[in-house]
C-alpha positions in Angstrom: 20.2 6.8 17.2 17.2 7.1 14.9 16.2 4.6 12.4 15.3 6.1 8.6 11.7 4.8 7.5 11.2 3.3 4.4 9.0 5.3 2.6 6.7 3.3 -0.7 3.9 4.4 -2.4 1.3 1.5 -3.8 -0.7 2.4 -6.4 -4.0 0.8 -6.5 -5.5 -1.2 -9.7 -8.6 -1.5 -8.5 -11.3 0.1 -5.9 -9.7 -1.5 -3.4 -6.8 -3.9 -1.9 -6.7 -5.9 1.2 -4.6 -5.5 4.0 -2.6 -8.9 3.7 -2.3 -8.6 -0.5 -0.8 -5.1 0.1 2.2 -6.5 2.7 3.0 -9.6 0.0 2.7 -7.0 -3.0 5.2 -4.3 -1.4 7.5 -7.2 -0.1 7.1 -6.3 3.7 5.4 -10.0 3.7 7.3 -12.7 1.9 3.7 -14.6 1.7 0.0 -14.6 2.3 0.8 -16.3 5.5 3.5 -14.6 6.9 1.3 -11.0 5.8 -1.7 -13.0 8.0 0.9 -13.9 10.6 2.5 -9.6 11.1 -1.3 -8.6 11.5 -2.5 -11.1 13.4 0.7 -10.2 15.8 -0.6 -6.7 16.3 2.6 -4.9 14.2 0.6 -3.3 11.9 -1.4 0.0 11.9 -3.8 1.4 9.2 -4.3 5.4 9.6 -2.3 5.0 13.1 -4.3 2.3 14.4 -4.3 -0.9 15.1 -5.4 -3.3 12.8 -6.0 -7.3 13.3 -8.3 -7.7 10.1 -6.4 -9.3 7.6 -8.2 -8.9 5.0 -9.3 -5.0 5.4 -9.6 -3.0 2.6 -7.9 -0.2 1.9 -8.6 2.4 -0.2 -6.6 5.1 -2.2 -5.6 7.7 1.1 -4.6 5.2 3.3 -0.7 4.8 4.7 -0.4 1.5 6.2 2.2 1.3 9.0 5.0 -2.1 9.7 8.0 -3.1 10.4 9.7 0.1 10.2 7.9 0.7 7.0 5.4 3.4 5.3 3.0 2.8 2.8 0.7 4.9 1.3 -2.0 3.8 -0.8 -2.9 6.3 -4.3 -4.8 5.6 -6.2 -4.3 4.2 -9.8 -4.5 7.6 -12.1 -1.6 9.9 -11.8 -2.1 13.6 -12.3 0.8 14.0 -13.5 0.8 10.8 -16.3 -0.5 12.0 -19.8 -2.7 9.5 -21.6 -2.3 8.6 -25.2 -5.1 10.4 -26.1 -4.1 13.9 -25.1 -0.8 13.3 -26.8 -0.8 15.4 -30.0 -0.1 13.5 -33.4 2.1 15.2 -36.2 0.7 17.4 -38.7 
């Protein structure tokens, strides 16, 4: 019986997020605390290793692995979002 993997993509605001702020920001933590708790219990992998820094930073690249759980980290600009700028004005 296999077990589908939930798949989320986080999309960075800054340089940089840390590890525990990532888990309480996608959900997979329901706190700071319980995020602190999951890493400090080994559960959760950073590039397919393990990872007992809590407050690691990740940067856009990155897929963070827990709790049955993907995510990768982009970062904030989107290829394929058009800014206002580019958008052409009526004649």
């Amino acid at each position: 019986m296999s077990t589908r993997l939930q798949q989320i993509d986080f999309a960075l605001r800054g340089e940089f997020i840390t590890l525990d702020a990532l888990l309480k920001a996608t959900g997979l933590a329901g706190s700071g605390g319980a995020a602190k708790a999951l890493i400090a219990s080994g559960r959760v992998q950073v590039d397919g290793q393990d990872e007992l820094r809590k407050t690691a930073k990740l940067r856009a690249g990155q897929v963070v692995a827990v709790q049955g759980a993907r995510v990768r980290v982009l970062s904030e600009a989107s290829p394929a979002s058009e800014s206002p700028e580019r958008q052409q004005s009526p004649p």
